[in-house]
N, C-alpha and C positions, 0 to 999 in steps of 0.2 A: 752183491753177493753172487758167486756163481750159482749158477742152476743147469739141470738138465732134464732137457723135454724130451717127451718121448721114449722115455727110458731108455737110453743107450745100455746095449747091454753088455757091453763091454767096460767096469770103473774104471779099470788101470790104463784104459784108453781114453775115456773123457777125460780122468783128469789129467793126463799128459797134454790133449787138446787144449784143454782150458790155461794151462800152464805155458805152452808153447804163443798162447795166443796173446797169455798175459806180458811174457817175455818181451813178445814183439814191441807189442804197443807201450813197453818200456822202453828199449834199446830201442828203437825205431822212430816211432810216430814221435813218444814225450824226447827223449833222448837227441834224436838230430834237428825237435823241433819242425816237424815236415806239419803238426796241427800247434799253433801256439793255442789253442783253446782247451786241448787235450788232459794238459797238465792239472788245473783249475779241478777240473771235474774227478780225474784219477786221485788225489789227493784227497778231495770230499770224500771218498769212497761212492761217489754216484752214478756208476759205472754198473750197469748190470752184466754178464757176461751169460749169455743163454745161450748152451749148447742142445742140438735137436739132431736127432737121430733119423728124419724126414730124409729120404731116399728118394720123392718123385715133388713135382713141380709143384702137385696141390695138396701134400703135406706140407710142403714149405711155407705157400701163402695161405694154410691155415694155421700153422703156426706164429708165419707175421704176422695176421692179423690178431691173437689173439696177445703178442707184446706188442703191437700198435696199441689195441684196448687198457692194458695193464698201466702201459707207458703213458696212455689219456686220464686215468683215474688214481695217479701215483704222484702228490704232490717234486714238482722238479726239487726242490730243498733236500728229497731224501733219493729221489732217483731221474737223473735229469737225461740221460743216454742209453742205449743198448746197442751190443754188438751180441747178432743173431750169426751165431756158427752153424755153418752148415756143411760137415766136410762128406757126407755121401749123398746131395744133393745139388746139383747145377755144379760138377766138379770140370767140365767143360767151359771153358772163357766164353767163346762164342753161345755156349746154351745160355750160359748164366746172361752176357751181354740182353739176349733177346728175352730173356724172363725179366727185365726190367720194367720192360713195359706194363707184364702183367703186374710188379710191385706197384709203380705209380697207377695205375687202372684200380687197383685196391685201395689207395690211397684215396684218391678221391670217391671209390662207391661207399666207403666208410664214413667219407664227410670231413677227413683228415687233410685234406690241400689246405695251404696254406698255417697246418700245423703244425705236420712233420714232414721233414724229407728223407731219402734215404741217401745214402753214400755207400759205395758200391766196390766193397776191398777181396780181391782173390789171385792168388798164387801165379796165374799166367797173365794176370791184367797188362793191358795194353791196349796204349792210346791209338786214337784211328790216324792211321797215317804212320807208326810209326814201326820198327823194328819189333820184332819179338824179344831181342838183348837190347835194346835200348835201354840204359841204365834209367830214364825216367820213367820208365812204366813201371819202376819199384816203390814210389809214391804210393803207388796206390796196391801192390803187391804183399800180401798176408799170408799166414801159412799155411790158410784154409779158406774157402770161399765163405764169404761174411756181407751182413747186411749189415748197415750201421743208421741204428733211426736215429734223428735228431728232430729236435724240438725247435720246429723255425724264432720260438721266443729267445730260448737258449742262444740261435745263431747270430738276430739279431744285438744282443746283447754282447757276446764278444764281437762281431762287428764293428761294434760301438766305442767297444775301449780297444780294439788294436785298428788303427789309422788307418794302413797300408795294407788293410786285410786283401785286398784284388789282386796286391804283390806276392803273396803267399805260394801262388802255384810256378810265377817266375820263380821266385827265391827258392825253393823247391826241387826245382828243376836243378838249378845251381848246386844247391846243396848236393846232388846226386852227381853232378858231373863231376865235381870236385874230389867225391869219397869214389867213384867208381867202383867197379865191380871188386878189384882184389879188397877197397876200403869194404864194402858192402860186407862181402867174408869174411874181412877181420872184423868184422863189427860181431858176430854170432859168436869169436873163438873164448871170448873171457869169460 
């Protein structure tokens, strides 16, 4: 179920946020297939969607921390994922890139390695080494800079039933070469 932290105090802006981000992760992530594990859990409804209104680096990772905790004491049956929106926090690639660190650095002083990991989705992402328009840096490109915790139980588990899960980021890759940029825009107009 959506939520919002921190009171954004703008509604008619979160929930356009929330909507725009739901959009995505339809047409995008479940849609081209870019997570086959995504659908599984979008369906459950076990998706939390936590929008935060965090502005600086240590509202963010107090707020991570505090759906890291939620997400530890929330059996996965009823809530197995979270995407932490954060669009006026780390809205820079390269800031957000090096806040990473301080997310896994939290991850483990909580006690959380090897239980969660995060995955790391925002608007100018892009892989090292590669272009700015590189159509594969849309993998991993959302419409707002996001954390996405996951439950290493959870990972291992679709792991487990999809074969060729290590093919995923080739195939991926493919996937985006194939729709390129004009596909990438028709994909947003319907």
């Amino acid at each position: 179920m959506p939520q919002v932290l921190n009171v954004f105090t703008d509604i008619a802006a979160g929930e356009r946020i929330l909507a725009e981000t739901q959009h995505w992760l339809e047409r995008a992530v479940i849609g081209l297939n870019l997570c086959p594990f995504a659908k599984s859990v979008f369906v459950k409804k076990q998706i939390r969607y936590a929008l935060t209104a965090a502005t600086t680096a240590d509202e963010l990772l107090a707020e991570l921390e505090n759906e890291l905790k939620l997400l530890a004491d929330t059996d996965p049956a009823k809530l197995d994922t979270t995407l932490l929106i954060h669009p006026q926090a780390m809205t820079d690639f390269l800031d957000f890139h090096f806040f990473l660190g301080e997310v896994d650095a939290l991850i483990r002083n909580l006690g959380y390695a090897g239980v969660f990991q995060i995955a790391s989705l925002h608007p100018q992402y892009e892989f090292a080494g590669s272009a700015a328009d590189d159509i594969a840096n849309f993998t991993n490109r959302s419409p707002y800079p996001t954390l996405h915790l996951l439950r290493e139980s959870s990972i291992d588990r679709a792991v487990a039933a999809f074969p060729d899960a290590a093919d995923i980021f080739e195939r991926n890759i493919e996937t985006m070469e194939r729709l390129g940029h004009e596909g990438w825009q028709k994909l947003w107009l319907s």
